[in-house]
Structure formats: C-alpha cells, structure tokens
N, C-alpha and C positions, 0 to 999 in steps of 0.2 A: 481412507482418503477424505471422507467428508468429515472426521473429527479434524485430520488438519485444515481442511477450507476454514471451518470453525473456528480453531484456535488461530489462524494467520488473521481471521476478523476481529478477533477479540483481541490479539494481541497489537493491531492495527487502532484500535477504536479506546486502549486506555489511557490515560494522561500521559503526555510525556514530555518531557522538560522543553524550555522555549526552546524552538527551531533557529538554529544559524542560518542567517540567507546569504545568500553570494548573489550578487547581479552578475547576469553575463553579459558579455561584451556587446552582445546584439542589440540591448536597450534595452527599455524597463519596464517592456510590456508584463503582465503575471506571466502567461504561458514562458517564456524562456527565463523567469527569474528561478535561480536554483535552491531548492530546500533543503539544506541537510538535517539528518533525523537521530539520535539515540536511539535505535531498537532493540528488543532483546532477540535474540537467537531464538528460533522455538526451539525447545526442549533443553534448555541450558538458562544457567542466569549470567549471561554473558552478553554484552553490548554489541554492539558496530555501529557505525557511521554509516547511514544510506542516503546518499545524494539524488535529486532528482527533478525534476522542473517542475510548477504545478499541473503543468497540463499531464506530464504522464502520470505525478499522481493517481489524480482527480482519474484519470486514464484506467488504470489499476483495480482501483477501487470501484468504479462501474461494472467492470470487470467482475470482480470480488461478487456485488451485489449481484449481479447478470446467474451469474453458477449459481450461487444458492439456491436463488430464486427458482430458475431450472431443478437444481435439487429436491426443491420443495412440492414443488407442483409435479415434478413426473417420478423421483424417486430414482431420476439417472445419473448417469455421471457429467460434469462440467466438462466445457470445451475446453482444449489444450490451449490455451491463445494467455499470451503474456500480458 
C-alpha cells in the first residue's frame, strides 16, 4: 500500500504535457474551472484523460500529502477518504 501511495505521488508530481481547460458554465472562478490531465495508468504505459476542477485537485493532493505525512511520522496506514 504505501509503495502505491508513493508511486500515485510520483506519478502525480512528473511533467506532464499542457493541461486542456474547459470553463464551466458556472463562471470563471479557478475552483469550478475544469482541468483535464494525460495521466499514465499506474502499472502500465498507458494514458487517460482525467478531468477535474482545481479545487478537487488541489483537494487530492492535500489529501495525498495528509497520508504520507501520517505514514511518515506513525508508520500507519492512511485514511480511506478520496
């Protein structure tokens, strides 16, 4: 489990070609602008398209860092939470 945490960071955190944005209809604040991403699949060298606003991003990814961190300091497992 924690080499996947690891490798979803790592494979989150390398270059990846410019992002397509979509506005959505709501307006043009960042949080409801939509980001779609090229990502690789873990364990494959295969792409997809993953859409999503900055704010769940950013959301994500706190997330992401929250678990390690936890990882790091107690040697436990990360909270279930998306």
């Amino acid at each position: 489990m924690l080499v996947a945490l690891l490798s979803s960071l790592v494979l989150t955190t390398q270059a990846t070609p410019a992002p397509t944005v979509e506005r959505s209809t709501a307006g043009t604040e960042n949080s409801t602008r939509r980001v779609c991403r090229r990502e690789q699949v873990l364990g494959s060298n295969r792409t997809q398209t993953v859409c999503m606003t900055e704010r769940e991003r950013l959301r994500r990814r706190d997330n992401a860092e929250r678990n390690l961190d936890r990882i790091r300091e107690t040697g436990g497992t990360p909270d279930e939470q998306t």
